[in-house]
C-alpha positions in Angstrom: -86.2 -15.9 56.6 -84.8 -18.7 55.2 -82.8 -17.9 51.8 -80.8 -20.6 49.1 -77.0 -21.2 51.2 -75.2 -18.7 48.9 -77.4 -16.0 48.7 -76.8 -12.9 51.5 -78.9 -9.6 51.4 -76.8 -6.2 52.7 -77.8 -2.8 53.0 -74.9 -1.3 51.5 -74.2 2.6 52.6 -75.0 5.3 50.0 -73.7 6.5 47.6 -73.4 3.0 45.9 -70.2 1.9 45.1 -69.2 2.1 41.9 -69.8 -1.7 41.1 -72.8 -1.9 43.0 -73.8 1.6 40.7 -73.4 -0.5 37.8 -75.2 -3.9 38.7 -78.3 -1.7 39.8 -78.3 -0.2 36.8 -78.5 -3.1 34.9 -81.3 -4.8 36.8 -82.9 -1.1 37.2 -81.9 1.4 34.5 -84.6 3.4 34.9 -84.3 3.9 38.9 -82.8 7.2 39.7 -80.1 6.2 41.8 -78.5 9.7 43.1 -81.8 10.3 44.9 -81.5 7.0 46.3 -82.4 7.1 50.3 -81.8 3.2 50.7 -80.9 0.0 49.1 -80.8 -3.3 49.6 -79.0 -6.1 47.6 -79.3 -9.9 47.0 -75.5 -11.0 45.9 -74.9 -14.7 45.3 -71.6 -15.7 44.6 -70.1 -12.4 44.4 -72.9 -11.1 41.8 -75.5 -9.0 42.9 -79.0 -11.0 41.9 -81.6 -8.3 43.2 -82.1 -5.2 44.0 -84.7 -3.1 46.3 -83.9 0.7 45.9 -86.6 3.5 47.5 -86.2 7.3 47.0 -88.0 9.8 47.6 -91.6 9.2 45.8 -91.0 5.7 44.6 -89.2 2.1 44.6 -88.6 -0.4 42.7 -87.4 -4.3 43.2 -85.7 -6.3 40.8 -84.4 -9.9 40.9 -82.7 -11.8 37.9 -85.2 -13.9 36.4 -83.6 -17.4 37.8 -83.8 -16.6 41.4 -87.3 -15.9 41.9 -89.2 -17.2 44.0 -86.9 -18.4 46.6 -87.5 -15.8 49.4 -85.3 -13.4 47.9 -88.2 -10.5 47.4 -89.5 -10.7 50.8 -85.7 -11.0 52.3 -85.0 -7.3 49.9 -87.9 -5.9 51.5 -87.6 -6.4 54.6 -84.4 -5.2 54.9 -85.1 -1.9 54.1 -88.2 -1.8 56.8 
């Protein structure tokens, strides 16, 4: 999958780290993040830019609104396959 140059997706181990905690939240504040059971995160620059959480029962996918469409939401999913 070809992403823009700066952009790298990770699979960070869970719990989320406390900064990684807080940029989920503000891209998904409804997401339940201590049931997470994976996550995977677009970071650009340092930032994170997306987010793919799953839990039991449900996920959800967020990217910030300048980003989409560039690869990012297929690269998120994928990740966590």
């Amino acid at each position: 999958m070809n992403l823009p140059a700066r952009v790298r997706v990770t699979c960070p181990p869970l719990p989320l780290a406390p900064a990684l905690r807080q940029a989920a939240v503000k891209l998904c504040p409804a997401a339940p993040l201590d049931t997470l059971v994976a996550a995977a995160l677009a970071i650009a620059g340092g930032a994170v830019i997306g987010v793919h959480l799953r839990w039991e029962g449900g996920e959800v996918q967020a990217i910030e609104t300048g980003w989409r469409g560039r690869g990012i939401e297929e690269a998120l999913r994928e990740a966590l396959i």
